[in-house]
ZAMARGU-4260 file (C-alpha; in steps of 0.2 Angstrom, whole numbers, plus 5000, padded with zeros to 4 digits):
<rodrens>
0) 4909/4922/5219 | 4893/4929/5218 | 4892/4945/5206 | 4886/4960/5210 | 4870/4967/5202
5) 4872/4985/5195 | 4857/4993/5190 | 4855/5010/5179 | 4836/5018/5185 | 4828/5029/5173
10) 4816/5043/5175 | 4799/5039/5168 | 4786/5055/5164 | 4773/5043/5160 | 4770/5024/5154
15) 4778/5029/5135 | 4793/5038/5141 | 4797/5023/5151 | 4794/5009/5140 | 4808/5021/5129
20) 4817/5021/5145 | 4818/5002/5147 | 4821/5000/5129 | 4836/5010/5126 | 4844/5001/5141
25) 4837/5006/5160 | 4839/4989/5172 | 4822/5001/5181 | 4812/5015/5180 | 4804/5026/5190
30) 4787/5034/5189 | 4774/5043/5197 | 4759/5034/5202 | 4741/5041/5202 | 4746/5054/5216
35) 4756/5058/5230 | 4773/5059/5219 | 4786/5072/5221 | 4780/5078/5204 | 4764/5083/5205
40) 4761/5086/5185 | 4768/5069/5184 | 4756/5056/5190 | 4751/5042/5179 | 4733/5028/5180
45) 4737/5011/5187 | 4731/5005/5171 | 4746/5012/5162 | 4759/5008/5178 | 4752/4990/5175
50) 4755/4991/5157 | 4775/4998/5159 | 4777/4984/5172 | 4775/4971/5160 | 4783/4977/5148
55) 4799/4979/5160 | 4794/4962/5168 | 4799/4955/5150 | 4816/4959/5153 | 4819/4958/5171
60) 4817/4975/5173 | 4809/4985/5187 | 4797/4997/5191 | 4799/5011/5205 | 4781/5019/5209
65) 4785/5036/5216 | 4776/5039/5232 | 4788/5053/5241 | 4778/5068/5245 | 4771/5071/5264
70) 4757/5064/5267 | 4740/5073/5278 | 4730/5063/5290 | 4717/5063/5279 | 4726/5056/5263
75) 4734/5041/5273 | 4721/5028/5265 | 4720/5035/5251 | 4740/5031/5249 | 4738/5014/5257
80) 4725/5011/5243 | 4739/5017/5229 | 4752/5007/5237 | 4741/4990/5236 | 4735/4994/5219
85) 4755/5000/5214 | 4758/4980/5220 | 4744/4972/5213 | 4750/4982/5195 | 4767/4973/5196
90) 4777/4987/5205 | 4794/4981/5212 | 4795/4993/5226 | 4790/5010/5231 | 4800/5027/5234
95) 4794/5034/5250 | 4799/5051/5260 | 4785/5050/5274 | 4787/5036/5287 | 4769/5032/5289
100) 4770/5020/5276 | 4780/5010/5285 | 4765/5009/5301 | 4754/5005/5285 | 4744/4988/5283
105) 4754/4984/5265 | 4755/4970/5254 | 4777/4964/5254 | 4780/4978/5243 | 4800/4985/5245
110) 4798/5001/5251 | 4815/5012/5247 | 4819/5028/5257 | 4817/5044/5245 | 4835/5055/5244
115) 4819/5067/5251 | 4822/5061/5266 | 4838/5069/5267 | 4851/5053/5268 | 4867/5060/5271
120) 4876/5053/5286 | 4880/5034/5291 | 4868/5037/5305 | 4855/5040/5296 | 4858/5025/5283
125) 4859/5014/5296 | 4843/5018/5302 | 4833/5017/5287 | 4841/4999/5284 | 4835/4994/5300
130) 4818/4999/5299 | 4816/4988/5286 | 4819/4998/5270 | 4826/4990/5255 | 4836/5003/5247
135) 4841/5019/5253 | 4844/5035/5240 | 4858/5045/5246 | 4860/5064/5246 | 4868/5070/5229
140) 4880/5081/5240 | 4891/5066/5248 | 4908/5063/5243 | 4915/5046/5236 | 4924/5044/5254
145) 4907/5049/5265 | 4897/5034/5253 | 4912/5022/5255 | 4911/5023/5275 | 4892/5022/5274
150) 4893/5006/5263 | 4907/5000/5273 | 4894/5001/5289 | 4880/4997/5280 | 4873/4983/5269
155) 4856/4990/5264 | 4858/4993/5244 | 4862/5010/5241 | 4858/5021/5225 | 4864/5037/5219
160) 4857/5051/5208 | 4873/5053/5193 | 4866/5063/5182 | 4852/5078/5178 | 4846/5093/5185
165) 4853/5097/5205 | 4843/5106/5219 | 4854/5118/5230 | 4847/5111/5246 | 4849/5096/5253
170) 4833/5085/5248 | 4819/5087/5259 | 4826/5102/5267 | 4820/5116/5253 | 4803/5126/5261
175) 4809/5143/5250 | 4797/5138/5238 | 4783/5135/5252 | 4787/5148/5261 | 4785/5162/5246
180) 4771/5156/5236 | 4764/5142/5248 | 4767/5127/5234 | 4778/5114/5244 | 4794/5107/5236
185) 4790/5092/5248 | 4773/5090/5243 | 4778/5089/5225 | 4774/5105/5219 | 4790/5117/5221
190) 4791/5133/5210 | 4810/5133/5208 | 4814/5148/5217 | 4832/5144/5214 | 4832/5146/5198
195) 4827/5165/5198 | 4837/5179/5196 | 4845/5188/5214 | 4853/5203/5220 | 4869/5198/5234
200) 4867/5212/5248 | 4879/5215/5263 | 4876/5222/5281 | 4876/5238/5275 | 4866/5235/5259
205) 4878/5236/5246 | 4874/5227/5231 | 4889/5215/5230 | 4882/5206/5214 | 4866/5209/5204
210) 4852/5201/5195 | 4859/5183/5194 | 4853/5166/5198 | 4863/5163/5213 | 4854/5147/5219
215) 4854/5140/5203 | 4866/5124/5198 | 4873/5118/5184 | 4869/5100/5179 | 4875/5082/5187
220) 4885/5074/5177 | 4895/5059/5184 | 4899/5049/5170 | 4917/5048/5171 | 4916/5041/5190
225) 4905/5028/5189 | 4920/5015/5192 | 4925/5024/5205 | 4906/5025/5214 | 4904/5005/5210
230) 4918/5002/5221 | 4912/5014/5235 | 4897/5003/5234 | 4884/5010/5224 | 4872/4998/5215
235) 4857/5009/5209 | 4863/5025/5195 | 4849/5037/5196 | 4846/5048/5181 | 4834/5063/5186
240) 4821/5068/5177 | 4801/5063/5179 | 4796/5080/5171 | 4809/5076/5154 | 4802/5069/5136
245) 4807/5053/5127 | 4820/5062/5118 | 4830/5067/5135 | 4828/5051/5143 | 4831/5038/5126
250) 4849/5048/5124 | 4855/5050/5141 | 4849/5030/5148 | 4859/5026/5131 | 4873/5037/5136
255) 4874/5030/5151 | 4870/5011/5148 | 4886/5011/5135 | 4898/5019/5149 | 4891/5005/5163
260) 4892/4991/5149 | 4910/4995/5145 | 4914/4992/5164 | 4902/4977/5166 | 4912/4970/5151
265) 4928/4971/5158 | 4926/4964/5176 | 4920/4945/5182 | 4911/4952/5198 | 4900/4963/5191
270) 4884/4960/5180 | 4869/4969/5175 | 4855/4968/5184 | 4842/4964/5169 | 4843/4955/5153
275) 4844/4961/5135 | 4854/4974/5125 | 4848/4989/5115 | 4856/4996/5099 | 4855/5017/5094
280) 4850/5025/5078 | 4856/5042/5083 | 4872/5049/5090 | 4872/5045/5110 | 4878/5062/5118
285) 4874/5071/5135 | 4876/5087/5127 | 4864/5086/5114 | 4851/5087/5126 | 4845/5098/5141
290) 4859/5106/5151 | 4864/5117/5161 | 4882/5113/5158 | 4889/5099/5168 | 4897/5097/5184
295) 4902/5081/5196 | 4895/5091/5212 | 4904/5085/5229 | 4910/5067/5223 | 4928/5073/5222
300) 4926/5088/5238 | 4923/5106/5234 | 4926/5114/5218 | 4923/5131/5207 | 4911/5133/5195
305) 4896/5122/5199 | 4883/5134/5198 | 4876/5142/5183 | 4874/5160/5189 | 4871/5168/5170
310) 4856/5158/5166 | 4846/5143/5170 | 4841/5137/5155 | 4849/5124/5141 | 4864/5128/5135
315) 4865/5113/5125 | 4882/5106/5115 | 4896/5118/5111 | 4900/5121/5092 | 4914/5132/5091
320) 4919/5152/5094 | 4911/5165/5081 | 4926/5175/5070 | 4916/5188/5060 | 4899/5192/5061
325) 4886/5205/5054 | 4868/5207/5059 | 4863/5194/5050 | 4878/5180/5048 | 4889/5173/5058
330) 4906/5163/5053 | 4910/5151/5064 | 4928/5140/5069 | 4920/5123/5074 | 4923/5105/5066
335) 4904/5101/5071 | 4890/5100/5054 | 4877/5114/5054 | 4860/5109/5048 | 4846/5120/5043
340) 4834/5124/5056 | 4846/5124/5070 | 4844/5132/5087 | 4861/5141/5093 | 4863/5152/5110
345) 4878/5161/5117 | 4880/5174/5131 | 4883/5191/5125 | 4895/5205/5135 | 4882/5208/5146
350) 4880/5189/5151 | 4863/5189/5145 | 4858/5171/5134 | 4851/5176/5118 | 4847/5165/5105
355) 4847/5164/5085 | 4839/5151/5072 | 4850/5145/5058 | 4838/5149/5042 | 4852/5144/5031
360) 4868/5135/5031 | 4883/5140/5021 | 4898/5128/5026 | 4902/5135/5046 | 4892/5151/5043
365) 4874/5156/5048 | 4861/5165/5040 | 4848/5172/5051 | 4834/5181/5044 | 4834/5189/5060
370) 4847/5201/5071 | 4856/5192/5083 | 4866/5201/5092 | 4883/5191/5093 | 4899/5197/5092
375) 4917/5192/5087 | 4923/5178/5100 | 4907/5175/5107 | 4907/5155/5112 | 4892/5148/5101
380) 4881/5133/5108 | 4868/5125/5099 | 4855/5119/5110 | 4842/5112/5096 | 4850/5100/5083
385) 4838/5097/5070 | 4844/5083/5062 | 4847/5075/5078 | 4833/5077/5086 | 4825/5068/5070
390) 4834/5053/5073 | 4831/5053/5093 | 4812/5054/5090 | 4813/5039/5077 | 4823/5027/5089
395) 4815/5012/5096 | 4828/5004/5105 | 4828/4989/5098 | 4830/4980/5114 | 4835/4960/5110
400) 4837/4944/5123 | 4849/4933/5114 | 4841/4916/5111 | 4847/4899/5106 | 4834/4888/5096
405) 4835/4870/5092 | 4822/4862/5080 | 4820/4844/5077 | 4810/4833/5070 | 4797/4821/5081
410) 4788/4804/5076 | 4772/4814/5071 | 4782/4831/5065 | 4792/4842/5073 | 4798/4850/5089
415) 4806/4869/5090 | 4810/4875/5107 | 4819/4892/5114 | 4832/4894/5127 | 4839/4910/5134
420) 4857/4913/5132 | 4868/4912/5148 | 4851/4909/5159 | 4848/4893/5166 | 4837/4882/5158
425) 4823/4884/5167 | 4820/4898/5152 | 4817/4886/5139 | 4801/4884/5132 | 4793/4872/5116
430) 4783/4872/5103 | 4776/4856/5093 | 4769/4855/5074 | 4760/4839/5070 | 4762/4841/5052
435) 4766/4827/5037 | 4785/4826/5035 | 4792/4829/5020 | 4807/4822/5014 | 4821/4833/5005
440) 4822/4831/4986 | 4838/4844/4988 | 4845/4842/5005 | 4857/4859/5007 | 4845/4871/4998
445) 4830/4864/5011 | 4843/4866/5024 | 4847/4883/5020 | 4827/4887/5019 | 4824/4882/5035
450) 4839/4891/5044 | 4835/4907/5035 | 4815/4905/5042 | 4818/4901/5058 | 4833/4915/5061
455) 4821/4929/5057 | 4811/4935/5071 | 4808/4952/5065 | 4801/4964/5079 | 4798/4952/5092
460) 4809/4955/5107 | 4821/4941/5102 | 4836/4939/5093 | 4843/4922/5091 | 4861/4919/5091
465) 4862/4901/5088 | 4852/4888/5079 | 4852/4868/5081 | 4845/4856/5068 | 4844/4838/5075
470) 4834/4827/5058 | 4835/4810/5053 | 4837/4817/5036 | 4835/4835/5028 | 4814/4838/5025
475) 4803/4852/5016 | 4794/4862/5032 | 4784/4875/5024 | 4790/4893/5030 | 4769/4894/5038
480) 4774/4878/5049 | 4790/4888/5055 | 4782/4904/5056 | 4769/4898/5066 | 4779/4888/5080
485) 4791/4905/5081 | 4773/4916/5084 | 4770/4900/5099 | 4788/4902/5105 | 4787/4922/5107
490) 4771/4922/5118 | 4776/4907/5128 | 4793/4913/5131 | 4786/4929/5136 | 4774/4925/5146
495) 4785/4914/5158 | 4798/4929/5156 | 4785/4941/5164 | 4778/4926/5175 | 4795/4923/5184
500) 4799/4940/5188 | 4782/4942/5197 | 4786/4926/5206 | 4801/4934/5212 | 4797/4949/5215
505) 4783/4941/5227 | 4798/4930/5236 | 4808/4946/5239 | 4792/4955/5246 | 4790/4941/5258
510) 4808/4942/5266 | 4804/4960/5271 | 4806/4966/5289 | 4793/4979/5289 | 4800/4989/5307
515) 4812/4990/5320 | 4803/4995/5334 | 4819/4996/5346 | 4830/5005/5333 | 4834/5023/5341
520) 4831/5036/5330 | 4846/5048/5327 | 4839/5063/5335 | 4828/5063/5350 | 4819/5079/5345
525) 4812/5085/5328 | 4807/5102/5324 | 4797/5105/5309 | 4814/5099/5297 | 4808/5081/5301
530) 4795/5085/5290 | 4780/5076/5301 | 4763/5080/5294 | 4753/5066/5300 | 4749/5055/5316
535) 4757/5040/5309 | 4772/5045/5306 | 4773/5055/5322 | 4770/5038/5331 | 4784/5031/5320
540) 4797/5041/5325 | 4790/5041/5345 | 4790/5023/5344 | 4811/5024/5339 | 4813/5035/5355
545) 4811/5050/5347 | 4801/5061/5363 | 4797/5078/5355 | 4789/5079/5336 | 4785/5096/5329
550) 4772/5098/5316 | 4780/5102/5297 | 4781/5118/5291 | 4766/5112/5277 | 4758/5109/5293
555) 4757/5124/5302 | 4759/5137/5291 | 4770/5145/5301 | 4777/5162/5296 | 4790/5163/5311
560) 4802/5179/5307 | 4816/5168/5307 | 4812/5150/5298 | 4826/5140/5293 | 4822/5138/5272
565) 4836/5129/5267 | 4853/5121/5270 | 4864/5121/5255 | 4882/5112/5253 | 4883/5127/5238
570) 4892/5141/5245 | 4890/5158/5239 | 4904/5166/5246 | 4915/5152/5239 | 4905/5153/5220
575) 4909/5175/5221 | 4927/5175/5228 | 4920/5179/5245 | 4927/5165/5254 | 4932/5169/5272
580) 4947/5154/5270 | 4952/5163/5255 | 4949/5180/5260 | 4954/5180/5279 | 4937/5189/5284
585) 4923/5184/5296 | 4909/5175/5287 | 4896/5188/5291 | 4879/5185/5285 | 4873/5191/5267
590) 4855/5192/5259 | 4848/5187/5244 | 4833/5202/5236 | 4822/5200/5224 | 4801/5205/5221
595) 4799/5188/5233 | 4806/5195/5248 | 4823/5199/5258 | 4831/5183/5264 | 4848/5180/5275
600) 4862/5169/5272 | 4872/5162/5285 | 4887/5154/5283 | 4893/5137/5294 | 4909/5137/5287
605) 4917/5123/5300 | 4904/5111/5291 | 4907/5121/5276 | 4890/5124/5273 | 4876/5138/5268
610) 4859/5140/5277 | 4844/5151/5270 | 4834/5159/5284 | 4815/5169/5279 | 4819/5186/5284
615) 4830/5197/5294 | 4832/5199/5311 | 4831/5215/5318 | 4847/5216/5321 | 4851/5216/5303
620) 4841/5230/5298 | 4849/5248/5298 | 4843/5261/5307
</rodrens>
C-alpha cells in the first residue's frame, strides 16, 4: 500500500524565518520572492531564496516561491524572469493567482493555484487540475463535506490554510481595500479595511451597532480537526503568516508539527513528507503567540462567535479573572506563573482593550506603577510572556536525520560509512583513513573510546541512532582520525541529501502538463471579479471558451456607483442577532459607515452569504 504524504507548510517572512520554520518541523515553506508576492513588504533576493532551499533541500523539505499578485502587461517578463531565477535557486513550485503564467515560456517548475484565485467549488478544482496545476489551495470558507466531494472528484493535491489570521472575503474577491485607498489586496498591498472600527445603519439610518470592527475575524485555528481534514483528503496544512517573526512561526509550526506527528504515529497509511525530527526548548502553545482568539471557521457549517467585533489586536493566552484590584494592583484567581515584565490586556465595561505591564510580581498579584483601569471580574489575558518569549528566541530546533554508522577496519586502515535510517540505501555514503593500525593493549576501554568518538556529532544535522564495529581485533584510532572521517561523512552525506532532492524535483518538473487547451472554463463570461489585468491571461481564459473578459477592477479604475467589494461567508446579521431565519424578517440591506465612506450590505441568505457593494443606490437614500 503506497502511504500518503502529509505535508505541514510554513509561512516564511524572509530566508531566517524559514530556515526556523523548517527547523522546528515544516515539511515546506512558503516565501516571497523578489516581487510580485501577495505581500508586498515581504519580498526576499534570489541569493537568500537559493540559500533557504538548500537548507530545506537537506531534509527533503520544499520551497514554495510566492508569485500570487496580478500581474500588468508590462511586468509579465519581468515575472517570467523571477520564475526561471525561483527554478534555477532550487524552488519546488510556485503559488500563482494570475493565469498568465501558465501561457509563459518556463522552465518545469510546479505551478500551484493560489487560494487567491478563489477555489471554492469542485468546478473550479477540476479545472485548475486540468490545466496543468500541481496543487490547488482551497478557500478557508469550505466545510469538511464540500473538500470531501472536491477530493472525491478530484485527484490534484489539495492544501488547506489551518491556522492564522482569516480575511472576511473570499480570497481574491476583496477590492474594499482598492477601492478606498487605491492599494490592491490582489496586488499585495491591502490596507486591512476590515479590521477598522464600523458603524451598522439600517434603511432609515438608525445606528443599530456602533464603532465596532465588524468585518474583522478572529483567528483560524483548526488544530483539533486535522484527522478529520486528512481523511476528507487534504495533504498540504497551511499556517498563515508571511508578515509574522521567528518567534510566531517557531511555536506554532512546532504546535502543529507535534499534533500531525501524533496521527502519523498511529497510522500505517500515512507518513510525513520530509525527513528529520525537531526537539523544543520552550513551552509549545498557540496561545502564547498572536491572536485574535481562535475559531475553526466553516469546517464544521456555520457558527456563533467567529468574529472579533471588540478589537483586532492580540489578545494572547488567558490567565485567570481579577478578584480585587486598586489603581495600581490587581489580585488575580489563575493557576498560570506571573513573571516580571509581563504584558496583560483585558476588555473593560465599555469593551475597550486596555493594557497593563506587570512591574512586579507578588504570588497572583500585580504591581503596576501605572493605572490600569481594571475592575473586579475583568477576564485577564497576558499577551507578552516574558519568560517565554526568552526561551522561543533561544530555540534552534535542533532538527536531526537519524543515522546508522558502521566503522571497520580495512587492509591499509579503516572504513566509516553513513546510512539513513528507514531510507533506502541509496543514502549511504563512506569515508576511508589510510592510517597505521594500532592494535589494542586494553581491548574494552579502546572499545568504549571509540564508540563514545564516533556517537558524538555535535551540531551537525545528524544524530546517529546506531553503531556497528566490524574489527579483526579491538585497535587504538586516535579521536583526530575519527573526527575527521565524521567531518568527511557530514559534507558527503549532505551534499548527496541536497543533490537528490534537486534530481527529483527536476523529474517531477518534467511530468508536468502545462495547459489544457480544450478544458471549458467554468463561466463563459467574466467581469472584472476574474480579476484579468493582462493580455496573457485574457487569451488564457478565451482559449478555454471563455467569449467575454472584462478588465480588473486594478485595471480600470472604475469608480461605478455600485461595484461589488466583497463577498463574505461572515454574516452580519447572523454575528448581531439579526438573522432573518432567526428573526422571521426580510433580510433588507444594511450599511457599514465610517470616515472611508457609506457602504451597503446585501444579504444572499439562500447561499447563506454577505456581499459588500461601494456605495448606495439612490433608492437607498432618504429624502
Amino acid at each position: 500500500m503506497k502511504m500518503k504524504k502529509i505535508e505541514l507548510l510554513s509561512p516564511a517572512k524572509d530566508c531566517e524565518v524559514g530556515i526556523a520554520a523548517i527547523n522546528h518541523g515544516a515539511d515546506a515553506v512558503y516565501i516571497g520572492g523578489p516581487d510580485f508576492g501577495a505581500r508586498e513588504k515581504a519580498s526576499n533576493s534570489i541569493a537568500d531564496i537559493e540559500r533557504l532551499c538548500r537548507h530545506a533541500a537537506l531534509y527533503d523539505a520544499k520551497v514554495y516561491v510566492t508569485l500570487n499578485t496580478l500581474l500588468f502587461d508590462n511586468e509579465l517578463e519581468r515575472a517570467r524572469q523571477i520564475a526561471i531565477d525561483c527554478w534555477n535557486a532550487g524552488v519546488d513550485a510556485l503559488i500563482v493567482q494570475d493565469m498568465a503564467y501558465l501561457m509563459m515560456d518556463l522552465p518545469p517548475i510546479p505551478l500551484h493555484a493560489s487560494t487567491q484565485c478563489n477555489n471554492l467549488t469542485l468546478e473550479k478544482v477540476k479545472f485548475l487540475e486540468k490545466a496543468g496545476f500541481s496543487q490547488v489551495v482551497l478557500g478557508r470558507e469550505l466545510s469538511l463535506e464540500q473538500i470531501r466531494e472536491i477530493r472525491e472528484k478530484t485527484s490534484v493535491p489539495l492544501e488547506f490554510f489551518v491556522h492564522g489570521s482569516l480575511c472576511v472575503s473570499q480570497s481574491g474577491q476583496c477590492y474594499l481595500s482598492q477601492y478606498i485607498g487605491n492599494r490592491s489586496a490582489n496586488r499585495g498591498a491591502c490596507a486591512q479595511p476590515c479590521r477598522l472600527p464600523w458603524n451598522l445603519l439600517d434603511l432609515e439610518d438608525n445606528t443599530l451597532v456602533k464603532n465596532r470592527h465588524l468585518l474583522c475575524l478572529k483567528d483560524l485555528n483548526n488544530s483539533a480537526h486535522l484527522e478529520e481534514l486528512i481523511d476528507a483528503g487534504i495533504t498540504s496544512f497551511k499556517i498563515e503568516g508571511r508578515l509574522k517573526e521567528a518567534d510566531y512561526v517557531k511555536n506554532v509550526t512546532a504546535f502543529y508539527r507535534q499534533k500531525l506527528d501524533e496521527i502519523l504515529d498511529r497510522r500505517d497509511d500515512l507518513e510525513r513528507a520530509s525527513r528529520g525530527h525537531s526537539a523544543y526548548t520552550f513551552e509549545v502553545n498557540p496561545e502564547k503567540s498572536f491572536s485574535r482568539g481562535f475559531t475553526d471557521f466553516f469546517i464544521n457549517g456555520r457558527q456563533k462567535g467567529i468574529d472579533s467585533p471588540f478589537t483586532p489586536k492580540s489578545m494572547g493566552e488567558y490567565v485567570g479573572e481579577v478578584v480585587w484590584c486598586n489603581s495600581t494592583r490587581i489580585d488575580l484567581k489563575t493557576d498560570k506563573v506571573l513573571h516580571n515584565g509581563d504584558g496583560f490586556c483585558f476588555l473593560n465595561q465599555d469593551h475597550e482593550l486596555l493594557g497593563v505591564r506587570a512591574d512586579r510580581i507578588e504570588g497572583n498579584t500585580i504591581v503596576s506603577n501605572r493605572p490600569h483601569g481594571a475592575t473586579r471580574g475583568v477576564k485577564l489575558y497576558r499577551n507578552y510572556d516574558i519568560e517565554w518569549q526568552k526561551q522561543v528566541d533561544a530555540s534552534t530546533g535542533n532538527r536531526k536525520i537519524d543515522i546508522a554508522l558502521q566503522l571497520s577496519d580495512t587492509d591499509d586502515g579503516y572504513e566509516f560509512s553513513a546510512t539513513l535510517v528507514g531510507v533506502d540505501s541509496v543514502h549511504t555514503v563512506s569515508t576511508n583513513a589510510a592510517v597505521v593500525k594500532i592494535p589494542a593493549n586494553n581491548p574494552e576501554k579502546a572499545i568504549d573510546n571509540i564508540r563514545k568518538k564516533a556517537l558524538q556529532w555535535g551540531d551537525t544535522p545528524f544524530l546517529p541512532t546506531k553503531l556497528d564495529l566490524i574489527f579483526d581485533q579491538p585497535y587504538l584510532i586516535p579521536a583526530s582520525v575519527i573526527g575527521e572521517m565524521k567531518r568527511d561523512l557530514a559534507e558527503k552525506l549532505t551534499n548527496q541529501l541536497i543533490e537528490n532532492h534537486q534530481d527529483n524535483r527536476g523529474l517531477i518538473g518534467d511530468a508536468i502538463n502545462r495547459v489544457s487547451t480544450d478544458e471549458p472554463y467554468p463561466e463563459s463570461e467574466l467581469s472584472f471579479l476574474g480579476n484579468v489585468t493582462n493580455a496573457l491571461a485574457a487569451d488564457f481564459y478565451r482559449q478555454h471558451g471563455v467569449t467575454t473578459v472584462e478588465d480588473a477592477l486594478e485595471k480600470s479604475l472604475s469608480k461605478e456607483p455600485d461595484l461589488k467589494l466583497m463577498t463574505a461567508k461572515h454574516c452580519i446579521r447572523y454575528a448581531n442577532g439579526l438573522c432573518s431565519k432567526e428573526t422571521g424578517k426580510k433580510a433588507e440591506p444594511l450599511f457599514l459607515q465610517n470616515d472611508k465612506g457609506t457602504f451597503r450590505l446585501e444579504f444572499d441568505c439562500r447561499h447563506c452569504q454577505m456581499h459588500v457593494f461601494s456605495t448606495r443606490p439612490q433608492q437607498y437614500f432618504n429624502d
